[in-house]
C-alpha positions in Angstrom: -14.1 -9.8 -8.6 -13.2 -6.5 -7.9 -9.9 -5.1 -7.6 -8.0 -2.1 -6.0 -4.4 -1.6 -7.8 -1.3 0.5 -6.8 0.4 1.9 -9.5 4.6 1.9 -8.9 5.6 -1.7 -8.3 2.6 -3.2 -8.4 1.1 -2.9 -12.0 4.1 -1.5 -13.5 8.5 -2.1 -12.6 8.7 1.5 -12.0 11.7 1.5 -9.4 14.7 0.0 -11.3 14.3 2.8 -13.8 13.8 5.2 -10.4 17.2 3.6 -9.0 19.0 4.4 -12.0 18.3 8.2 -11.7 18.8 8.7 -8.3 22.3 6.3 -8.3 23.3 9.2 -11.2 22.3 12.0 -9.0 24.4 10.6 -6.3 27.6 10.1 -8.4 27.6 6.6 -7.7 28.3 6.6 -4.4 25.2 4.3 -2.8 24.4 1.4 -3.8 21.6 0.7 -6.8 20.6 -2.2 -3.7 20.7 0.5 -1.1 19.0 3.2 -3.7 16.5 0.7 -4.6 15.4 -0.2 -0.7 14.5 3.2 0.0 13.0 4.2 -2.8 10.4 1.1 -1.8 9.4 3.2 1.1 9.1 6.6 -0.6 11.4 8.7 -2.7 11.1 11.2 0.4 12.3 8.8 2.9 15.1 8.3 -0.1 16.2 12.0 -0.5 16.0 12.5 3.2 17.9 9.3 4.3 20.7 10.5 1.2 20.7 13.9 2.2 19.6 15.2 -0.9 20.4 18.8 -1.9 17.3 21.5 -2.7 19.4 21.2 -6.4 19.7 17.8 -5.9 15.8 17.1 -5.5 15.3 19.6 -8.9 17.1 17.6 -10.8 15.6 14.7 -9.9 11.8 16.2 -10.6 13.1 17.1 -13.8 13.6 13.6 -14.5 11.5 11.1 -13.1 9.0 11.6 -16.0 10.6 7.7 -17.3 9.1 7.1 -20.9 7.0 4.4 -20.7 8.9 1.5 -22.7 11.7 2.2 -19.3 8.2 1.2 -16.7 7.0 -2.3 -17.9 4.3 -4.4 -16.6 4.8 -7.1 -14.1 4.7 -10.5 -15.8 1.6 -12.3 -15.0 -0.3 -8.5 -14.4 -2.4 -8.5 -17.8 -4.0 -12.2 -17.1 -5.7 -10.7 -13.7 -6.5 -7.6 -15.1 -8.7 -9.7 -17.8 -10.1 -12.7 -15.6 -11.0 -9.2 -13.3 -15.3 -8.0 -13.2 -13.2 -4.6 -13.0 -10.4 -2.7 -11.6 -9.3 0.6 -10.7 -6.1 2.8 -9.9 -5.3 4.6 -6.5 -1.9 6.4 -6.9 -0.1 9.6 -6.0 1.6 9.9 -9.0 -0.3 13.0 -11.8 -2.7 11.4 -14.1 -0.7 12.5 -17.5 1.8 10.1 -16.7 -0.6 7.4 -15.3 -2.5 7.9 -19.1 1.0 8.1 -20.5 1.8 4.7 -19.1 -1.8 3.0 -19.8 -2.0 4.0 -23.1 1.5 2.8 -24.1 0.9 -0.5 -23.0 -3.0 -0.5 -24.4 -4.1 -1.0 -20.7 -6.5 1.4 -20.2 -9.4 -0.2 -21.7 -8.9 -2.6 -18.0 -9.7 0.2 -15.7 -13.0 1.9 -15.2 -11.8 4.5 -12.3 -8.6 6.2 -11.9 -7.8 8.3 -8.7 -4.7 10.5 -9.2 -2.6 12.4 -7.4 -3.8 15.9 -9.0 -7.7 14.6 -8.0 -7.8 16.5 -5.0 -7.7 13.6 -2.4 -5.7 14.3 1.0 -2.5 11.9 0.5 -1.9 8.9 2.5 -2.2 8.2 4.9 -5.6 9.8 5.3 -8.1 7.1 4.0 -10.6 9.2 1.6 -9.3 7.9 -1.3 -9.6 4.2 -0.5 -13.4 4.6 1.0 -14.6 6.9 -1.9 -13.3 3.8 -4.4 -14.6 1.5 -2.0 -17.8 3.0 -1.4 -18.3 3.1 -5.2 -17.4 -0.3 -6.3 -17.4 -2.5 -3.2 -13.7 -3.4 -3.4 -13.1 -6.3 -0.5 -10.8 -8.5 -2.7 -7.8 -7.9 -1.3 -9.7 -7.8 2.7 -11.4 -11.2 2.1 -8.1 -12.7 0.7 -6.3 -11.4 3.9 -9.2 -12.9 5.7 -9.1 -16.2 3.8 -5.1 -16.4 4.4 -5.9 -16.2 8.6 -8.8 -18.4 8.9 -6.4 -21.0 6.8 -3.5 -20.3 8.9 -5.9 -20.9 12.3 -7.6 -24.0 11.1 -3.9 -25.7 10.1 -2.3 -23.8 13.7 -1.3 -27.4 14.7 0.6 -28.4 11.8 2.0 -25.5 11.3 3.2 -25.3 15.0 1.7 -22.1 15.4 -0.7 -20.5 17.9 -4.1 -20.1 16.6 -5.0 -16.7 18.7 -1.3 -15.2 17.5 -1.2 -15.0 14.1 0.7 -11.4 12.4 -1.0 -9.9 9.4 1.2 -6.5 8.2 1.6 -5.0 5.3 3.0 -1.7 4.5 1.7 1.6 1.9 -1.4 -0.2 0.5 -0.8 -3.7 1.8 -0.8 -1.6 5.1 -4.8 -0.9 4.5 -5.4 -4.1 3.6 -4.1 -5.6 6.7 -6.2 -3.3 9.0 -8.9 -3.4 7.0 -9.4 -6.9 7.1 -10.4 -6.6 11.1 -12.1 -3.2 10.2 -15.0 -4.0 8.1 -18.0 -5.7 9.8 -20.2 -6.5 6.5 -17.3 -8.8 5.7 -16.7 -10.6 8.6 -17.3 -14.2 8.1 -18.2 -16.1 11.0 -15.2 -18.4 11.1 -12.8 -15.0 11.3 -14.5 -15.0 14.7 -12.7 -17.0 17.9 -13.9 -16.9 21.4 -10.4 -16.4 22.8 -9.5 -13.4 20.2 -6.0 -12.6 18.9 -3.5 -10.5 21.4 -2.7 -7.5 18.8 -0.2 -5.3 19.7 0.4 -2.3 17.2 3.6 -1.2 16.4 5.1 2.0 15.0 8.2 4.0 14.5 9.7 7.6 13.8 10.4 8.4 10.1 7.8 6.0 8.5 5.8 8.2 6.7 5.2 6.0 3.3 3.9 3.2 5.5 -0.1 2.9 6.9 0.8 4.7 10.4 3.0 7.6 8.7 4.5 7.8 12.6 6.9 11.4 13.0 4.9 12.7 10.7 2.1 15.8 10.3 1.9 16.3 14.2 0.8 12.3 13.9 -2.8 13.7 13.8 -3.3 10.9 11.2 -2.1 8.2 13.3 -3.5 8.7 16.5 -7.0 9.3 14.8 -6.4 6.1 12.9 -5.2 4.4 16.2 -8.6 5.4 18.0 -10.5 4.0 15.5 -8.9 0.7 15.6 -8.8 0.3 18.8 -11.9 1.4 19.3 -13.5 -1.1 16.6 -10.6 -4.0 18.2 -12.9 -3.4 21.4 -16.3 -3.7 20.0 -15.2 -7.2 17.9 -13.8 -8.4 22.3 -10.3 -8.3 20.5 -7.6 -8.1 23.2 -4.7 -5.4 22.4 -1.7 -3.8 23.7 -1.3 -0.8 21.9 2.6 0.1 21.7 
């Protein structure tokens, strides 16, 4: 078992610590709940939803270096980290305080590749990142669970009430790959994924997502409409019927 880990919110509660500085930058005028919801998508969609000042952004670089004992681990993390054949780290954030963070906790004895956000690798949503670690250490975990979830969902359609050729898969930042790439690699395709009818897939999108997979109103959308051609190009060699919105 192989696995692919996000860093903030995933291995480690980064965000509540997040809130808390941004709520102070902002005099305690928002929300921490408000604060909290945007930070999920990305602290620029934050500082831009906010309004954010160029003094007001300083000031927050100047703090969101959190000392580690402020970032715990999820409960529940360490267990699949151990029962894991290996695991690695894809995140944006520098590796100092990815090390920082590891080594505070002892955790970095569980990960045999880092990729950091000073390693040179175009940000998301360009896809280099994910295929180099991918490529390296054959990491379809996550797709074959996604996978797993559908074919479940299809075989139980009746009881569920559900159509078996309309089932929704989405995800957003990394849970955004995940969900495309469970249609998008062929080596992993089990046979039961397969139905003679195919799934009607219509692909959504909208301006200002830029933490998410599509990164829509963003960079010219060179990213998404080359990401869009691929899928729909692969959608039409699998006979998947799509409506591309």
């Amino acid at each position: 078992m192989n696995i692919l880990w996000d860093f903030d919110g995933t291995l480690f509660d980064t965000y509540p610590a997040f809130t808390d500085i941004f709520y102070d930058i902002l005099g305690g005028d928002i929300s921490k709940e408000e604060i909290y919801s945007r930070l999920k998508v990305s602290m620029t969609h934050a500082a831009r939803d906010f309004g954010l000042t160029e003094r007001q952004i300083r000031d927050w670089r100047n703090r969101e270096t959190i000392h580690p004992g402020e970032t715990p681990p999820f409960a529940g993390v360490e267990e699949v980290l151990q029962f894991a054949d290996l695991n690695v780290i894809m995140t944006h954030k520098p590796r100092k305080e990815v090390l920082e963070i590891l080594e505070y906790y002892r955790w970095e004895r569980y990960f045999v590749h880092i990729v950091a956000g000073d390693d040179g690798f175009p940000r998301k949503p360009d896809p280099a990142s994910y295929r180099f670690l991918h490529d390296e250490y054959g990491l379809d975990l996550a797709i074959c669970d996604v996978k797993s979830a559908v074919r479940w969902v299809r075989d139980h359609h009746a009881e569920l009430g559900v159509h078996p050729n309309k089932i929704a898969v989405c995800g957003a930042s990394a849970g955004g790959y995940i969900t495309v790439s469970s249609h998008m690699f062929p080596e992993i395709i089990h046979s039961a994924d397969k139905n003679e009818v195919g799934n009607d897939i219509i692909f959504l999108t909208y301006e200002g997502m830029e933490h998410g997979f599509f990164n829509y109103g963003r960079h010219e959308n060179i990213y998404f409409e080359k990401t869009k051609r691929e899928i729909e190009g692969y959608l039409r060699e699998i006979n998947l019927n799509f409506e591309s919105a």
